[in-house]
N, C-alpha and C positions, 0 to 999 in steps of 0.2 A: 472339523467344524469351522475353525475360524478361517481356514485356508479358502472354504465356499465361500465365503460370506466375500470375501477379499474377491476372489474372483467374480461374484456378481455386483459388487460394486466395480469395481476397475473396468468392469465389460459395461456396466450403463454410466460410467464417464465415457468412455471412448464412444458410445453411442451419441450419447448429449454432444461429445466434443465436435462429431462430425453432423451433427444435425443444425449447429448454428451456422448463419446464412452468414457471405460477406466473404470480402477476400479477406485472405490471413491477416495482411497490414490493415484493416480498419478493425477484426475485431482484437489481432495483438494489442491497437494502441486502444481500443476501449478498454481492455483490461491493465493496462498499463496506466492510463490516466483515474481508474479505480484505488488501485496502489498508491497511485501518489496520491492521494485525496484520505487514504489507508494511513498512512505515514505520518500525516498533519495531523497537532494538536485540536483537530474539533469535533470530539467526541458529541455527537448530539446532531450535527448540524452537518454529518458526513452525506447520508442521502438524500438531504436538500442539494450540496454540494454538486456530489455526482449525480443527479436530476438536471441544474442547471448547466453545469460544464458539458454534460453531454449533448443537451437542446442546443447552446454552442456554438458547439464542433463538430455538431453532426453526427456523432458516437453514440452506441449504442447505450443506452439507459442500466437492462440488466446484466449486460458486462462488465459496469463500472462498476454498479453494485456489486456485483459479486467480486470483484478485484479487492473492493472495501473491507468484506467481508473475511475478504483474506487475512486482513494485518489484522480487524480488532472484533473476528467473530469468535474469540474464546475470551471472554471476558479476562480470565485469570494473566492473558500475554498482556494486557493495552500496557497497566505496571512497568512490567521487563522494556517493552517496546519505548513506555515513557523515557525510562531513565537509560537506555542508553541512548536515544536520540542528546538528553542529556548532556549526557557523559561525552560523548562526540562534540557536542557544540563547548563545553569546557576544555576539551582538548584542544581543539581550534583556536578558543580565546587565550587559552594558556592561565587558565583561574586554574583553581583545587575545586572539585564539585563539593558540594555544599557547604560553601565558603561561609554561606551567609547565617548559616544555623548560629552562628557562635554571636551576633552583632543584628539581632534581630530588632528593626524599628520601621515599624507598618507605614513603611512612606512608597514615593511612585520610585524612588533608586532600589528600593529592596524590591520593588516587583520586576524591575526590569533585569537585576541579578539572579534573577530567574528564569525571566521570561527569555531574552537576547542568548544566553544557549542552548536553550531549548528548540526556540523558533529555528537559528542556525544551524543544530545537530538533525532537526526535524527537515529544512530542506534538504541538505546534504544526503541523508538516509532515503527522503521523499525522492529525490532523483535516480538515485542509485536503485533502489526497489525496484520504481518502476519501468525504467533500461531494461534491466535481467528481467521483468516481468514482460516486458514486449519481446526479447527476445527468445525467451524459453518458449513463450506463449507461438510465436510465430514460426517459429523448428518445429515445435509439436503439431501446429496445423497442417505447413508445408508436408511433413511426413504422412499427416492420415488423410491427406485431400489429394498427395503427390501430384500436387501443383508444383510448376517450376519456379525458382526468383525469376524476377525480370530487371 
């Protein structure tokens, strides 16, 4: 049973994947600049984001979305996804993450010993994502369009 189900989902992606219009490189980097838009702290204000980034750039709209969709369509990852973007940007700065639990006093330094490896681990993850997400994304079209690079 579950083996059908598998194969008729997998066969109406590969359908969907070949029915989207575009050369591979414009819709790789629509889903690619969805990803990175995926990545960033703005939970709320992602498909405004990817709405106007794509009017833009000329990208497509529900590719981006669906890129977004990617990083923070199961509620339960956005967490995981938070804190290692986190966790990366305190590596970077070279602090201990959650330094600031211990000396907590609600001013604009405590939100920035927050915020500053956050936003830092969040671009750093936000680039990287969406790299491999243009690339994976663009192998997989090349293959089922077998179109050549140029």
């Amino acid at each position: 049973m579950r083996e059908s189900i598998r194969r008729v989902l997998l066969g109406e992606w590969w359908r969907e994947l070949r029915n989207i219009h575009g050369h591979p490189r414009e819709v790789s980097s629509s889903l690619a600049l969805g990803v990175f838009i995926g990545f960033t702290p703005t939970i709320g204000f992602q498909t405004v984001l990817c709405y106007g980034f794509s009017r833009i750039l000329k990208k497509s709209f529900l590719v981006s979305f669906l890129g977004s969709c990617l990083v923070t369509g199961v509620p339960w990852l956005i967490p995981l996804v938070y804190y290692s973007e986190y966790w990366v940007g305190c590596k970077i700065l070279g602090i201990a993450p959650f330094h600031f639990i211990f000396s907590y006093h609600p001013t604009i330094s405590y939100l920035l010993s927050l915020g500053k490896p956050l936003l830092l681990g969040s671009l750093l993850i936000s680039f990287s994502g969406g790299g491999m997400a243009y690339g994976i994304t663009y192998f997989i079209l090349r293959i089922i369009r077998r179109e050549k690079c140029d």
